[in-house]
VMD Tcl script that draws the C-alpha trace (Angstrom):
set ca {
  {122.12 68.42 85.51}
  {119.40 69.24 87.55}
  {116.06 70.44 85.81}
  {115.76 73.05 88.13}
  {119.26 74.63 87.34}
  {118.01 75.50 83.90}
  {115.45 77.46 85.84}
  {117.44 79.72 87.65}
  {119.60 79.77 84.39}
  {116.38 81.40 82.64}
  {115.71 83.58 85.66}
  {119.20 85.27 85.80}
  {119.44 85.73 81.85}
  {115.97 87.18 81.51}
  {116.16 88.87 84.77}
  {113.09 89.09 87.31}
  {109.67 90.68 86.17}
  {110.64 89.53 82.59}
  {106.98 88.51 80.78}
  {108.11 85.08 79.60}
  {104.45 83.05 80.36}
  {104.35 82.90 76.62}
  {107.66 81.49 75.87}
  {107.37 78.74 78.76}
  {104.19 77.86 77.40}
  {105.55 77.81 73.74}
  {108.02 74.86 74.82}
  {105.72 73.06 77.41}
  {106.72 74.46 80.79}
  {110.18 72.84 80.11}
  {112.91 74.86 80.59}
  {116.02 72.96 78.84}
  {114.71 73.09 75.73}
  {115.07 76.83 75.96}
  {118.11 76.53 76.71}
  {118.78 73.70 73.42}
  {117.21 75.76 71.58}
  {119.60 78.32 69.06}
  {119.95 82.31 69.22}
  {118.11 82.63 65.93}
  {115.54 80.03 66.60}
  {114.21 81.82 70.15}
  {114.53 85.46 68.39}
  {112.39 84.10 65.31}
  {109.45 83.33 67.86}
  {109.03 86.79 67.84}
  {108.09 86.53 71.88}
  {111.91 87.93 73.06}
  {113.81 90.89 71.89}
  {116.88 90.68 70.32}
  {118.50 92.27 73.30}
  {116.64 89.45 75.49}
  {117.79 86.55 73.81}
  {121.61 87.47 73.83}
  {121.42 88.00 77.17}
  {119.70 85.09 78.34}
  {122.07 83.06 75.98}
  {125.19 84.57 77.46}
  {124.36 83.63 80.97}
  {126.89 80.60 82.20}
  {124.98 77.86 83.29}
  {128.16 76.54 85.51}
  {126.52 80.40 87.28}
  {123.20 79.12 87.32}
  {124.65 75.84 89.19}
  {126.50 77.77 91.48}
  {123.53 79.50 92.87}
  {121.47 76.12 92.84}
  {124.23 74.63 95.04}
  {124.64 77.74 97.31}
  {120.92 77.58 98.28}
  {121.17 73.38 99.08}
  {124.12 73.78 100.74}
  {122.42 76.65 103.19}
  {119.35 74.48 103.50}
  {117.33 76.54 101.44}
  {114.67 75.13 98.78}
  {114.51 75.83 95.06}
  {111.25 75.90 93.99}
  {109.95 76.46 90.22}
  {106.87 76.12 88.07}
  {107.79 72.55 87.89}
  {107.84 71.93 91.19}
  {104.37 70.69 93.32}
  {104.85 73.45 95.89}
  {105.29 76.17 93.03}
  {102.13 78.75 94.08}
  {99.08 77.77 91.79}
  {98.01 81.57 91.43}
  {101.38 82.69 90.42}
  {101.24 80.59 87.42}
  {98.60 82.91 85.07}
  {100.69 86.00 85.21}
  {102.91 87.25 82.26}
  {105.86 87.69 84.35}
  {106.02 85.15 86.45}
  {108.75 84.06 89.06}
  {110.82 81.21 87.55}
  {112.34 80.34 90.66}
  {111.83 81.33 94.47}
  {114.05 80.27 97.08}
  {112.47 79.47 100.52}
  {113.51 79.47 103.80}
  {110.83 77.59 106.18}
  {107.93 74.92 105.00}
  {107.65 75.11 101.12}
  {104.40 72.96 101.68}
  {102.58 76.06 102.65}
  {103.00 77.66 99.10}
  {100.07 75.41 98.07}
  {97.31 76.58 99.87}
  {94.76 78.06 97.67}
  {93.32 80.55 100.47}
  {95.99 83.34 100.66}
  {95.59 87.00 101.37}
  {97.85 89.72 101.24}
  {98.41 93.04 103.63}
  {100.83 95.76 103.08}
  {100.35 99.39 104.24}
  {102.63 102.07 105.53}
  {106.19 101.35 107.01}
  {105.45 104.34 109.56}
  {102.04 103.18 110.09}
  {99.92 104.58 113.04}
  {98.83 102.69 116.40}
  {95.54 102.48 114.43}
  {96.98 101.15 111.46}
  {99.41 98.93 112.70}
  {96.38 97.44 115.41}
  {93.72 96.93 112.19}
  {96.34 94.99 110.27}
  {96.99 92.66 112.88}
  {93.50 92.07 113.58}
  {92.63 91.69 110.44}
  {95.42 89.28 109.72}
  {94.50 87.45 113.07}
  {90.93 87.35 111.79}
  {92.08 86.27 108.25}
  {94.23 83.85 109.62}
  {91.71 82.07 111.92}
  {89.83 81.14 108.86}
  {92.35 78.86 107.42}
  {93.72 81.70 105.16}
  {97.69 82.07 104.67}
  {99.26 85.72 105.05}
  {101.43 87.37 102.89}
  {103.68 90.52 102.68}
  {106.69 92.17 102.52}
  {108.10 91.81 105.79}
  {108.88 95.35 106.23}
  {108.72 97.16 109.34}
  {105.39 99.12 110.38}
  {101.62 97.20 108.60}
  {103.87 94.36 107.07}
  {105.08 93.27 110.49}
  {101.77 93.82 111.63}
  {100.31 91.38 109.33}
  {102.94 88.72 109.76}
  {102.18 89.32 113.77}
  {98.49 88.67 113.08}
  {99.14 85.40 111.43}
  {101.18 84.35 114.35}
  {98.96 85.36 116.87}
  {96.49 82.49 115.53}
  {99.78 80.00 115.05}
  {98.63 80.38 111.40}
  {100.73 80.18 108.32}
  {102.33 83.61 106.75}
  {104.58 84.27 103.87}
  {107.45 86.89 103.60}
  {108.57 88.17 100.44}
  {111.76 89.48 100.04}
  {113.28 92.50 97.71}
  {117.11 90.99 97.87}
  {118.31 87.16 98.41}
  {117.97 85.01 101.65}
  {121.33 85.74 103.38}
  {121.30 89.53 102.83}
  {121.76 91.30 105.81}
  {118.36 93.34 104.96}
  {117.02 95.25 107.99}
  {118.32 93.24 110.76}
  {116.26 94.92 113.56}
  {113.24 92.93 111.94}
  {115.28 89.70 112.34}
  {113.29 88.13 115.14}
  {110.44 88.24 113.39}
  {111.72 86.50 109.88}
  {112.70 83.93 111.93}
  {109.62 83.42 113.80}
  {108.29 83.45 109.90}
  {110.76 80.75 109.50}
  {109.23 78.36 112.56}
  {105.79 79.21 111.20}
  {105.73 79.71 107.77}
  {108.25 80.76 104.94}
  {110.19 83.24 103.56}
  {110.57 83.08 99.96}
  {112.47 85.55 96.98}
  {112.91 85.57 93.60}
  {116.52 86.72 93.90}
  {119.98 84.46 93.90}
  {121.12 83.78 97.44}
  {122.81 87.28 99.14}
  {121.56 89.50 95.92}
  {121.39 93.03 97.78}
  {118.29 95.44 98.13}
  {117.92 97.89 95.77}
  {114.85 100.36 94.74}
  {114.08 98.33 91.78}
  {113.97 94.62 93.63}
  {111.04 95.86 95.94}
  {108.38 96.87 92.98}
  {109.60 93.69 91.54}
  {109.09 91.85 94.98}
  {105.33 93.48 94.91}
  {103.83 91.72 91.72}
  {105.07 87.97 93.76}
  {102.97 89.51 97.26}
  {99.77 90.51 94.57}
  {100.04 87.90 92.62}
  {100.42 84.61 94.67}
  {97.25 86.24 96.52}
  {93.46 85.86 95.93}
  {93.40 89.32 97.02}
  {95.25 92.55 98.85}
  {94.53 94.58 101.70}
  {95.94 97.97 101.84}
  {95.52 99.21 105.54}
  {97.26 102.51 105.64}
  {98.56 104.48 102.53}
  {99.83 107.60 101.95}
  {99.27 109.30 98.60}
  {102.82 107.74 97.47}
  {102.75 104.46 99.27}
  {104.91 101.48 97.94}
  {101.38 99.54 99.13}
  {99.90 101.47 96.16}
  {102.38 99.86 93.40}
  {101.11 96.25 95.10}
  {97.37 97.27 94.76}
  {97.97 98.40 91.04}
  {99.85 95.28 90.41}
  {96.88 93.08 92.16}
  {94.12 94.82 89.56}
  {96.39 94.51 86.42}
  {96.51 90.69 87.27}
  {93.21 90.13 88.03}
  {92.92 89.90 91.77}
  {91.10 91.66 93.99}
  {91.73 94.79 96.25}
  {90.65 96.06 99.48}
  {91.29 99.03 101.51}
  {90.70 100.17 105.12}
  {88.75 103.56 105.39}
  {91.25 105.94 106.93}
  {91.48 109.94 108.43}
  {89.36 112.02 106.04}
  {92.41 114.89 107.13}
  {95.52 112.78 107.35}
  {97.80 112.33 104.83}
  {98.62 108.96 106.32}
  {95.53 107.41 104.62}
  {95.22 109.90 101.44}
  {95.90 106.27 99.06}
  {94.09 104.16 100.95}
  {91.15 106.49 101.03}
  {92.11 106.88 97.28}
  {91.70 103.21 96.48}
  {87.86 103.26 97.74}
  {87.29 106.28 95.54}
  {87.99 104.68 92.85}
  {86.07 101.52 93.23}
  {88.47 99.10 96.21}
  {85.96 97.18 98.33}
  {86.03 99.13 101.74}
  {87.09 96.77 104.65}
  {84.82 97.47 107.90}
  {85.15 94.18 109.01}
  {86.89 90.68 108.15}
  {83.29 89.82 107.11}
  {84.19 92.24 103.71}
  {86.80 89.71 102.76}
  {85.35 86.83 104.26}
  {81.86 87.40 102.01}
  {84.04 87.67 98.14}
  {85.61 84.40 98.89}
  {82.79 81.97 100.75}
  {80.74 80.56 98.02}
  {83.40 79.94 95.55}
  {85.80 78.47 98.37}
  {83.77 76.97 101.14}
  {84.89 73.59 101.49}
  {88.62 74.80 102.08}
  {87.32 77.38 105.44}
  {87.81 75.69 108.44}
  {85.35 78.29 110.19}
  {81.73 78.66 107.89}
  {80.45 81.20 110.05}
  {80.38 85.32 109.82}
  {82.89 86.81 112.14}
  {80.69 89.08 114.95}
  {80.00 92.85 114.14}
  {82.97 93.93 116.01}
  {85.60 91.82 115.16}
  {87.79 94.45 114.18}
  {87.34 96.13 116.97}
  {87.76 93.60 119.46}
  {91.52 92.55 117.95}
  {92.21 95.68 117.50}
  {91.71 97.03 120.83}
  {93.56 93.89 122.19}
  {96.58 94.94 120.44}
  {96.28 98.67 121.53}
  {95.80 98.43 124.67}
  {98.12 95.36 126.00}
  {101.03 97.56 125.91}
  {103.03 94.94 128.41}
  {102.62 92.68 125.08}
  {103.31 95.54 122.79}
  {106.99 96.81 125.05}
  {108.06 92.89 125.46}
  {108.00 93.13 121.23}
  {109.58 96.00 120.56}
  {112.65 94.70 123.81}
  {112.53 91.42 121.96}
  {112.84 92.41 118.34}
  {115.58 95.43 118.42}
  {118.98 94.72 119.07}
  {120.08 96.97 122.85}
  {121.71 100.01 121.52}
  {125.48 100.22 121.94}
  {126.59 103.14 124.48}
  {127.48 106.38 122.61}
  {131.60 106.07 123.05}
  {131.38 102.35 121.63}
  {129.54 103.11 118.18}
  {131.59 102.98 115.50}
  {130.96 104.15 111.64}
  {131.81 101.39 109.28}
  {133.01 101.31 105.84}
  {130.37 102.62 103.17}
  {129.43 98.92 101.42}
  {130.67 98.58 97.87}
  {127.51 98.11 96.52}
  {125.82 101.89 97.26}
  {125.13 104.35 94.31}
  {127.91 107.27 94.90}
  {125.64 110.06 95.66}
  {124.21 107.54 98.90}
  {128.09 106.72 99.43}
  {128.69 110.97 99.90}
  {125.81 111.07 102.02}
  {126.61 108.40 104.21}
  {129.89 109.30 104.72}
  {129.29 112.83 105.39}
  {126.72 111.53 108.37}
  {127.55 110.51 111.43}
  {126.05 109.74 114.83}
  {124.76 112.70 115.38}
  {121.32 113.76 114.15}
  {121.65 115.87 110.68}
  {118.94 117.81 108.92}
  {118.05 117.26 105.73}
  {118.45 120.50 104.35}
  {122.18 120.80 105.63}
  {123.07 117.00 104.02}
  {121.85 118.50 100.58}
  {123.79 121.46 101.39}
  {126.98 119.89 102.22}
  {126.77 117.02 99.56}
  {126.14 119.57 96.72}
  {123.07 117.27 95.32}
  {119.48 118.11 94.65}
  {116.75 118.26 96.66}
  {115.31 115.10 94.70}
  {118.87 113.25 94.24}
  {118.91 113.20 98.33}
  {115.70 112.01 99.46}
  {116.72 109.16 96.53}
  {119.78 108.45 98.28}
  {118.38 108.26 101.63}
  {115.95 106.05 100.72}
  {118.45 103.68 99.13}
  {120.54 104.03 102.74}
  {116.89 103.47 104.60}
  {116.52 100.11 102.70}
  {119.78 98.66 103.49}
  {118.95 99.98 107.05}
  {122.37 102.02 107.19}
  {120.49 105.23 108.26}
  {117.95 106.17 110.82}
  {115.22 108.88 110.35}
  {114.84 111.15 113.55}
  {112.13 113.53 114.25}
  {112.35 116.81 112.21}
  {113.54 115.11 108.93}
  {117.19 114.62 110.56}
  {119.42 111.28 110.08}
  {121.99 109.53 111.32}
  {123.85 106.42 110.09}
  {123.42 102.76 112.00}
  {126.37 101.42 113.86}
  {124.78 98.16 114.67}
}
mol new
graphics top color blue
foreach p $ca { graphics top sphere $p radius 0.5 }
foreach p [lrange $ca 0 end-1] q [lrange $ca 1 end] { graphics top cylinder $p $q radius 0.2 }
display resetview
């Protein structure tokens, strides 16, 4: 059997963001004598929980092979800490990835410079401009991107990397075959031609709100460092930037508003001791003595770098309209949209919800009305329905569901 089957059978027993560094190092980075190894034997290490051990033990390997043949038969690499494309900086933390399937070049998981950028989803024209020029800058330099490949700064950042035909890496919250926010489609697979997109999860494992924190600690922690552009005071971006300082890396942040709520976290992060970005010269400066010999460009970037891309990006709105044509599907007329079923795998208050919507715009405070569910239990819902891109936000806090 394939050593890296045993992998993926560890993965899916201990399930992702499991701290198993210790146990992998107790038995030499090799993964089938874990699996040789007895019930009582691994429990007596004291390193797993009792609870842990039966379930990693009571995971079918014949699964395990299933989902190793699933991703070679889609064309889709399995890569694992024993593999030579396995990401060098992922390696010292506690709960490492024990497998990530990639889509694209798996070669570019080995480059040493790589810098993450997440931010808002609903990021401003300022936001979304900074992140790409930063990213273009970044990119220019010989480092690799990574993020999320959200809409709004992660797209941003991805774009940036492209711009310079430089490498960028998108990290996924479900499996590769999920249909997961198809509007950004265009631009995974331009990821794909230029770059890779990678997860931790088994081939079409869905979305959920647990697989994206999960998904941050891979963005942090394959990174030297993370830029948070735009944050709100609850950001997702914020859980990344924890993650990044709990393993060691470094974190960054992009001076926002002083009176918008749009930057309240990022603004936060500098308060409480993130290196302020200004210019790509900030990030540039914490990395050139100790990697110099690996930047293809020695030299500081000019004053106004930042400015420069960024303006290039705001104001080019021909470029800017031939995206946003390229990368959304063309509506369907009004008469032609119809609701489909509510997916199996939605919790049942986001099945009441999205059944009770429809294609015309709702407001929030009649869908908690009418589905008899908290103020809090709603907003959860929607945001489950927002991930799997069945609903769209309006203006005025009012939704509809997604025919496309």
């Amino acid at each position: 059997m394939n050593y890296d089957v045993y992998w993926i059978w560890m993965s899916c027993g201990l399930g992702a963001g499991t701290p198993c560094l210790d146990l992998i190092s107790y038995y030499e980075w090799n993964p089938y004598e874990i699996y040789a190894t007895s019930h009582n034997e691994l429990f007596k290490l004291d390193i797993l929980t009792k609870r842990q051990v039966e379930k990693l033990k009571s995971f079918p390997i014949e699964e395990a092979q299933k989902m190793y043949d699933t991703a070679l038969n889609n064309g889709w690499k399995v890569v694992t800490p024993s593999s030579e494309y396995y990401p060098l900086q992922l390696l010292t933390i506690q709960n490492l990835p024990l497998v990530l399937y990639v889509e694209g070049d798996e070669t570019i998981l080995t480059n040493e410079l790589m810098i993450s950028i997440v931010g808002a989803r609903k990021a401003s024209d300022y936001g979304n401009g900074v992140a790409r020029a930063l990213s273009s800058a970044m990119s220019s330099v010989g480092f690799t991107v990574v993020s999320g490949g959200a809409l709004g700064i992660d797209s941003s950042a991805h774009k940036g990397a492209l711009d310079e035909n430089g490498a960028t890496i998108c990290v996924l919250g479900c499996g590769l075959g999920t249909k997961y926010l198809m509007e950004n489609k265009p631009l995974r697979d331009k990821i794909i031609s230029n770059g890779a997109i990678i997860t931790e999860f088994p081939p079409y494992y869905p979305a959920s709100r647990m697989t994206f924190p999960l998904r941050n600690r891979i963005i942090s922690g394959m990174s030297l460092g993370t830029i948070v552009v735009e944050a709100g005071e609850r950001s997702g971006s914020l859980i990344t930037a924890r993650l990044a300082l709990e393993q060691g890396r470094d974190v960054f942040a992009v001076p926002g508003d002083l009176v918008s709520s749009s930057f309240l976290g990022t603004n936060n992060l500098i308060r409480y001791g993130a290196i302020p970005v200004f210019s790509p010269n900030d990030i540039l400066e914490t990395y050139r003595s100790r990697y110099y010999d690996k930047l293809d460009n020695k030299n500081r970037f000019c004053d106004d770098e930042v400015l420069q891309r960024t303006q290039k990006y705001l104001t080019n709105e021909e470029t800017i309209i031939a995206e946003q044509k390229a990368e959304q599907p063309k509506p369907e007329l009004r008469e032609e949209k119809v609701k489909k079923e509510a997916p199996a795998y939605l919790t049942e208050n986001a099945r009441r919800i999205y059944d009770f919507l429809g294609i015309e715009p709702v407001h929030i405070d009649e869908i908690i009305s009418a589905c008899g569910l908290t103020t809090e239990k709603t907003l959860s819902a929607i945001t489950e329905l927002e991930i799997y891109g069945l609903v769209t936000q309006h203006s005025g806090r009012r939704y509809t569901i997604n025919t496309d």
